[in-house]
C-alpha positions in Angstrom: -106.5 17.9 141.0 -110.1 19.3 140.8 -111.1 18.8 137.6 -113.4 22.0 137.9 -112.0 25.3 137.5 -113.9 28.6 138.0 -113.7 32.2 136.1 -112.1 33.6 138.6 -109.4 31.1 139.3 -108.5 31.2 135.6 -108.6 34.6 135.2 -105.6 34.8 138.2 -103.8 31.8 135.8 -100.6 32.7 134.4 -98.9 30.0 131.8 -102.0 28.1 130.9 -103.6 27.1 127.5 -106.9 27.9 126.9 -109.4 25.9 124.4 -112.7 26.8 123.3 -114.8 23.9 122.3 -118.3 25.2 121.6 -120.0 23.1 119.5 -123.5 22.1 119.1 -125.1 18.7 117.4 -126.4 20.0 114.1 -124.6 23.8 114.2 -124.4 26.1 113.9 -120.5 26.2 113.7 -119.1 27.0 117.0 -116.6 28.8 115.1 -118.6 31.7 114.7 -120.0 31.7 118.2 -115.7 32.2 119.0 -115.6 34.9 116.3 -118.0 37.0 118.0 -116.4 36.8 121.8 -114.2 34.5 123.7 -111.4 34.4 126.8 -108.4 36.5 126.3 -106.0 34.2 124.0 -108.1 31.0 124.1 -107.6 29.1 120.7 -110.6 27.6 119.2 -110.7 23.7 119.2 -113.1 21.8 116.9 -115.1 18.9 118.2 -115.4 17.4 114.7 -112.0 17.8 113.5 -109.9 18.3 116.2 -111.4 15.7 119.1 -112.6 13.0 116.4 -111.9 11.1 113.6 -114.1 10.9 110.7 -117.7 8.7 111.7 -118.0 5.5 110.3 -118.9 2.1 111.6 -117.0 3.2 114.9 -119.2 5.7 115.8 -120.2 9.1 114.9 -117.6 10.4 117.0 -114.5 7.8 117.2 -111.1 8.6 119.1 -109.0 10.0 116.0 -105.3 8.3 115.8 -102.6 9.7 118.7 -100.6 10.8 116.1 -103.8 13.0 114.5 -104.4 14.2 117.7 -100.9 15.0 119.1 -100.9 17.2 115.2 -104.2 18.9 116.0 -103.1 19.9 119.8 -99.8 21.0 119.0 -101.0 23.2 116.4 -103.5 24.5 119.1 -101.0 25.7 121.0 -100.6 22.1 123.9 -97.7 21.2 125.7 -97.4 18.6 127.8 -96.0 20.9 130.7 -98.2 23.6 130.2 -101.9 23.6 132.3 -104.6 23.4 129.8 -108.2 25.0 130.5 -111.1 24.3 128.5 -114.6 25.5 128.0 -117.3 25.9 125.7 -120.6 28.0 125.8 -122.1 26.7 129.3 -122.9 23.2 130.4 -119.6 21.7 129.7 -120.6 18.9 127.2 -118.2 19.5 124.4 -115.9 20.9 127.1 -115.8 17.4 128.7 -114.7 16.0 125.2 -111.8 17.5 125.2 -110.9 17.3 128.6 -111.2 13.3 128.4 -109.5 13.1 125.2 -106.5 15.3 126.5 -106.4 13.1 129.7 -106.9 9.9 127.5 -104.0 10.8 125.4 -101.8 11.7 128.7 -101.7 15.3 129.6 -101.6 15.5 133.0 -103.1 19.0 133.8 -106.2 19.9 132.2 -109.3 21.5 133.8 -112.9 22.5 132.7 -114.0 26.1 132.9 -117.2 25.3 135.2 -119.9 27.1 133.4 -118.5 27.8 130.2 -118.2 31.5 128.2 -121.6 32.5 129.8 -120.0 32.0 133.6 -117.2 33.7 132.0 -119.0 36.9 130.8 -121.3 36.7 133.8 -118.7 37.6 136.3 -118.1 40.7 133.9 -114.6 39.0 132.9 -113.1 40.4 129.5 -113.5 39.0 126.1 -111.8 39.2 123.0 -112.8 38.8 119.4 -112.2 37.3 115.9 -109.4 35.0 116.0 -106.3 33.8 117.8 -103.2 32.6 116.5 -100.9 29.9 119.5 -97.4 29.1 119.1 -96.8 25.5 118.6 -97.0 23.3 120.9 -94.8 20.1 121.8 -98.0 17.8 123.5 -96.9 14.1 122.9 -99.4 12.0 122.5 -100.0 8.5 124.4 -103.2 7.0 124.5 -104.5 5.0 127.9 -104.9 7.5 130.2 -108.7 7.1 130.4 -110.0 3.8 130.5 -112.4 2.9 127.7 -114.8 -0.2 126.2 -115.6 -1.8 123.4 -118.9 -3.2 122.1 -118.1 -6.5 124.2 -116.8 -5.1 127.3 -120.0 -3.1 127.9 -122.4 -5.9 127.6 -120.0 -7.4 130.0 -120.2 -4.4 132.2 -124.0 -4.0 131.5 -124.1 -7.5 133.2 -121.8 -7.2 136.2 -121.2 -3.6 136.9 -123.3 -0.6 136.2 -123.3 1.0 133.1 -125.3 4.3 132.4 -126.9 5.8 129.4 -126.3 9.6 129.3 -128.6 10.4 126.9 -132.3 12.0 127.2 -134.6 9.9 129.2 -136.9 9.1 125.7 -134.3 8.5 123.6 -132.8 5.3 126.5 -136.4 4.3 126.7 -136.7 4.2 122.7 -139.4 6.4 122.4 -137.4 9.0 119.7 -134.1 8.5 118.5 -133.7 11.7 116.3 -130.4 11.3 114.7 -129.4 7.1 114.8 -131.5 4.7 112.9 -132.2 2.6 115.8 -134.1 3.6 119.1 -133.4 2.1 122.4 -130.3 1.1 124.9 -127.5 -1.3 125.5 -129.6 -4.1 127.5 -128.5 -3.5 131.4 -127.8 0.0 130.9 -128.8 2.4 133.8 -130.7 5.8 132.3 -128.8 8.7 133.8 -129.5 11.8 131.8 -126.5 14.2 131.7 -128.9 17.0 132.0 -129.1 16.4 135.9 -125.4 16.7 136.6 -125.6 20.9 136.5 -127.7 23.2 137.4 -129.8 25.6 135.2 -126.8 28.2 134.6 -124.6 24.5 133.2 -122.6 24.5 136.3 -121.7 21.2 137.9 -123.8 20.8 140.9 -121.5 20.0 144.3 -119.5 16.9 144.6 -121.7 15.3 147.6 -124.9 16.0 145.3 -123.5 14.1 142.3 -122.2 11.5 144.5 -125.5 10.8 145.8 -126.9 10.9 142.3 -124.8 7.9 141.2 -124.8 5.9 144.3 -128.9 5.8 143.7 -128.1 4.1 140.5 -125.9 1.8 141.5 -122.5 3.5 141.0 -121.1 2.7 144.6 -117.7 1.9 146.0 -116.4 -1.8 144.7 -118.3 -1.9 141.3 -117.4 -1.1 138.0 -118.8 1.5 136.3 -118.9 2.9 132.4 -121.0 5.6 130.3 -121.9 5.7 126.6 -124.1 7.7 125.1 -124.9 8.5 121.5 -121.5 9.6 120.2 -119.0 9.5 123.2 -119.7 13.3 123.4 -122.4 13.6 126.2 -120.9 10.5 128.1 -117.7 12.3 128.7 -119.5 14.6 130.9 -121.4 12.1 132.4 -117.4 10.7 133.1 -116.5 14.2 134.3 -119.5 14.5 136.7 -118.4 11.0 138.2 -114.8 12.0 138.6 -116.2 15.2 140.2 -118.0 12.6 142.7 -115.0 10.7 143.1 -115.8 8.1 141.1 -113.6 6.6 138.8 -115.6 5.4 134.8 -114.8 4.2 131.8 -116.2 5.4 128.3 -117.5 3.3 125.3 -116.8 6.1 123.1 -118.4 4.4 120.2 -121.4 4.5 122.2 -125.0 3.6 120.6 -123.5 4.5 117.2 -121.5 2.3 116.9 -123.8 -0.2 118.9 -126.1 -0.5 116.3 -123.7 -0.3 113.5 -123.9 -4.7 114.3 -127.4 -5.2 113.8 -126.6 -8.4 115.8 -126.4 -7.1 119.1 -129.1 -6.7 121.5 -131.0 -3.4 121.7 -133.8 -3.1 124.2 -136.2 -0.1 124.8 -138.8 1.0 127.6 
């Protein structure tokens, strides 16, 4: 299943569940961004509470528990044979959260709105405001549907795979690292900026195009591959532009947070 799903094609859905996931490092709440205009019946997920557990030595955004999780999507509205669709303002970061999580914990349908809200409204689509209500939902939560590493597995894969850094160029080269304590990268990792999987409106650019993209650094047929980035946020789009290429990754959703949270691993920079 394309993992892609466009405003039109969803707006001809019958019987799906829709999730809005805006959310932005640092606010403001995407709460109030929902408030003010979203899809027709879409439910409004939060990134913090809904997609993570509390940060701690495990990240800033760890995998919360499946039985937190299966709580937090059933009371959005999930079912494990209903399609879910999720989006959030454009470029499909925090949407890629929650489609990786969903698929991680085993639904077997869930698509990203390609573009987010502002593709939505573009294409002069309707919105609805303040807030919605869903039924319950009866989502049953299994975890290992996505595969994932740990702090040791990605020096391993750093080593004998390809593993890529999705965040900002300067921040893998350790020149500013405005929110951890600790600049630089996991020693091996590839920089491949998530910024250069979609265009300037945030929609994914073509499959061939992305494929091309990662086979320049390294992610070809045969080899490993994984993504981290600072959170696990960021790096599940970069995991969502490689399954858009066709190329299966894991996620260290720890990522660099909880990287340096051992002061004695490696770190490298430049």
């Amino acid at each position: 299943m394309n993992p892609l799903i466009t405003p039109s094609e969803l707006a001809g859905l019958a019987g799906v569940t829709v999730l809005d996931v805006r959310w932005k490092l640092g606010g403001p709440p995407g709460i109030d961004s929902y408030r003010e205009g979203h899809i027709p019946g879409a439910v409004f997920c939060d990134l913090n509470a809904d997609l993570a557990a509390p940060a701690g030595a495990a990240g800033r955004h760890p995998l919360p528990s499946a039985e937190l999780f299966q709580e937090s999507m059933r009371r959005l509205g999930v079912s494990g044979s209903r399609p879910v669709v999720v989006y959030d303002e454009a470029d499909s970061t925090a949407a890629a959260r929650a489609w990786w999580t969903l698929r991680h914990f085993g639904h077997p349908a869930v698509r990203v709105l390609d573009g987010g809200f502002r593709a939505w409204t573009s294409g002069g689509l309707p919105v609805a405001r303040g807030e919605q209500t869903a039924s319950p939902g009866d989502f049953v939560a299994c975890p290992g549907g996505m595969p994932v590493l740990d702090a040791t597995q990605v020096l391993e894969l750093a080593s004998d795979g390809v593993l890529l850094d999705a965040r900002a160029a300067e921040r893998y080269r350790g020149e500013v690292e405005p929110i951890d304590p600790v600049a630089g990268h996991i020693p091996g990792a590839v920089s491949a900026p998530t910024s250069d999987n979609t265009d300037p409106a945030g929609r994914f650019h073509l499959p061939d195009f992305l494929r091309e993209r990662f086979n320049t650094l390294g992610a070809v047929p045969g080899v490993r591959v994984g993504a981290y980035c600072g959170s696990g946020v960021t790096a599940a789009h970069e995991v969502l532009a490689l399954e858009v290429a066709g190329i299966p990754a894991a996620l260290y959703v720890g990522s660099w947070s909880n990287w340096i949270a051992d002061p004695s691993r490696p770190v490298a920079t430049g």
